[in-house]
N, C-alpha and C positions, 0 to 999 in steps of 0.2 A: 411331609418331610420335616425334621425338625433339623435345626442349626442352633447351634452357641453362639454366644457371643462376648469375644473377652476384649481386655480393654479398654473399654469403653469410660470414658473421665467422666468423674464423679460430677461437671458441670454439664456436662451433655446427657447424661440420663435424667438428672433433674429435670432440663429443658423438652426433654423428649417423653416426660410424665405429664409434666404440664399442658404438654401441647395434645397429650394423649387426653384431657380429663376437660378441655377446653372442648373436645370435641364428641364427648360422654363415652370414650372408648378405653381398653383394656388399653394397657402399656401394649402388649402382645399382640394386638388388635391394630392399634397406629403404626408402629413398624413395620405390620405386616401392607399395609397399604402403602406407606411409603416406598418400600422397598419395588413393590408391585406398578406403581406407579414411575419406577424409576425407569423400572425397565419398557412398560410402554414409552415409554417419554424415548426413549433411546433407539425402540426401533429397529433393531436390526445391526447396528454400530453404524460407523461414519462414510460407509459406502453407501448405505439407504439414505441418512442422511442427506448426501451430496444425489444419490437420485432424483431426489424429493428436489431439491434444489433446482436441479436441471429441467425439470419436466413444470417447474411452476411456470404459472405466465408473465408476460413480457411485457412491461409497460415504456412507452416512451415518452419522457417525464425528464425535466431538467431540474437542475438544484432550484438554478432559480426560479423554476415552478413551484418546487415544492417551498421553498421560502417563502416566495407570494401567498400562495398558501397558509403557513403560518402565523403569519403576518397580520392577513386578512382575519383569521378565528379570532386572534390577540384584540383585533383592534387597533393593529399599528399603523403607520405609513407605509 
């Protein structure tokens, strides 16, 4: 399938050439992964999302745990 794309500010293609040439690939090449990767990332929309959500597990962990915590990696009192 192909798609246009119009648009698109002349500071953002630069950055998205760049970013394409940083990583030894076609302008048309990075996009296409980007894009590809968006949509993995999203999954389904915000009901799979919130799925995913529900079904993780459960931990019973207090702030002040996890501050001690912190605390302790830091080095602090």
């Amino acid at each position: 399938m192909q798609v246009t794309l119009r648009g698109l500010s002349p500071e953002a293609h630069t950055e998205l050439k760049a970013r394409a040439k940083a990583r030894h690939q076609s302008l048309n090449a990075y996009i296409l992964t980007v894009l590809e990767r968006e949509v993995e990332d999203r999954g389904g929309g915000i009901e799979t999302v919130l799925d995913r959500i529900r079904a993780s597990p459960k931990y019973n962990v207090t702030t002040d745990e996890i501050v001690a915590a912190i605390r302790e990696v830091r080095g602090e009192p």
